[in-house]
C-alpha positions, 0 to 999 in steps of 0.5 A: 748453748754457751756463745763463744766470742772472739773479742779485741783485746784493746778495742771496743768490748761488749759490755751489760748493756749489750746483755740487757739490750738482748734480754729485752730484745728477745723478750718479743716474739721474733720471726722473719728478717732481722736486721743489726745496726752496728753488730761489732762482734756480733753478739747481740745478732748471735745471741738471737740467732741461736734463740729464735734459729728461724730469723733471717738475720744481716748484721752491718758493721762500719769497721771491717776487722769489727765485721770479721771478728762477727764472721769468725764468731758466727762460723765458731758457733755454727749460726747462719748470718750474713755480716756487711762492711759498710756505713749503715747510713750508706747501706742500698739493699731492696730488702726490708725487715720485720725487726731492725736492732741497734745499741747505737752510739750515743755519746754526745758531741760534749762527752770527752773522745776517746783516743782510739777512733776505733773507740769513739765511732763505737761510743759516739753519736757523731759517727751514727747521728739519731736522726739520721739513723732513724731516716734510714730506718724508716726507708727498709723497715716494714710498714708494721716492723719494729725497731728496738734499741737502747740509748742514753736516758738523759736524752730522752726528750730528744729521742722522743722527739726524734721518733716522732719526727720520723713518725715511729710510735713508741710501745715499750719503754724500760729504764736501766739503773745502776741500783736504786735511789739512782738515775737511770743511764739507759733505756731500752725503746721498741718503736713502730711505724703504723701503730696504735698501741699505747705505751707499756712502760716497764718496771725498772731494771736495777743492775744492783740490789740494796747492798750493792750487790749483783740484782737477781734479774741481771744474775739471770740475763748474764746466765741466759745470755750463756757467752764466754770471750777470748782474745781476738788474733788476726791470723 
């Protein structure tokens, strides 16, 4: 089933890194409740929503006209979630989830600000800082639950860090290049609380091939992800 998504036309827009998050996150045997950090537009929650129909999903956004634009495209696309206007960091719910997933902003305090506010609480990680997050993960997510998320590559140490701070485990762990012979500019993490497992650490994504061309493996998650985009109106 095509995903059609209604988008702002100058705001923030999903982009690769939305699609990979999704490939990688639907890559593990989801069920019960879902939780997404951050949902936007709602597309990486939507996209899973229609691939495993059973979860439970809840989708939280801090801007609210992100959060109606997730509503709009759920109700377009007949797909059950309830979406929450709110600041993760703030969220109060008894519940807790079996999954929890993110494509957190993780621009650093050095990066250069965007001029649209709308733009920078997407992009950077003042607005949702790393320890912080995983402080109020550890509070809802499931003794033996996952979180699964992508971030930054060069802040890999302190990510690492971080998690264990919070006690959570890595288990999976994939970096995202722009082609070979480069440095990776995103990973992609499964952590857990409770576990044992050794980490996998799986083959390099390449977004490119050698001549520079769209890799296969991206072809075939831009082609399973199946979305098509609009311009969003508030009416």
């Amino acid at each position: 089933m095509t995903l059609n998504l209604l988008q702002q036309k100058n705001g923030y827009r999903y982009n690769s890194d939305s699609l990979i998050l999704y490939d990688f996150i639907s890559s593990f045997s989801l069920k019960g409740s879902l939780l997404e950090i951050g949902s936007g537009c709602g597309i990486v929650g939507l996209l899973l929503k229609r691939d495993f129909v059973h979860i439970d999903l809840t989708q939280i956004e801090l801007q609210a006209d992100q959060a109606l634009i997730n509503e709009q495209n759920a109700q377009a696309n007949a797909l059950d979630t309830s979406v929450l206007v709110g600041n993760f960091l703030e969220y109060v719910n008894e519940q807790k989830f079996d999954f929890i997933v993110s494509n957190p902003p993780f621009y650093t305090q050095g990066a250069k600000m965007s001029e649209s506010s709308s733009l920078a609480m997407c992009r950077h990680q003042s607005y949702l800082p790393l320890d912080a997050m995983l402080t109020k993960i550890s509070q809802i997510i499931k003794p033996r639950g996952s979180f699964i998320f992508c971030y930054d590559a060069k802040q890999i140490d302190v990510v690492l860090t971080s998690l264990i701070t919070h006690k959570f485990k890595l288990e999976t762990l994939r970096f995202v290049h722009a082609k070979q012979n480069s440095e990776a500019h995103l990973m992609l993490l499964h952590v857990k609380k409770s576990s044992r497992s050794l980490v996998r650490v799986l083959p390099p994504l390449f977004l490119h091939d050698i001549y520079d061309k769209q890799s296969e493996e991206i072809t075939n998650i831009y082609k399973k992800s199946n979305t098509m985009s609009q311009e969003w109106s508030n009416y």
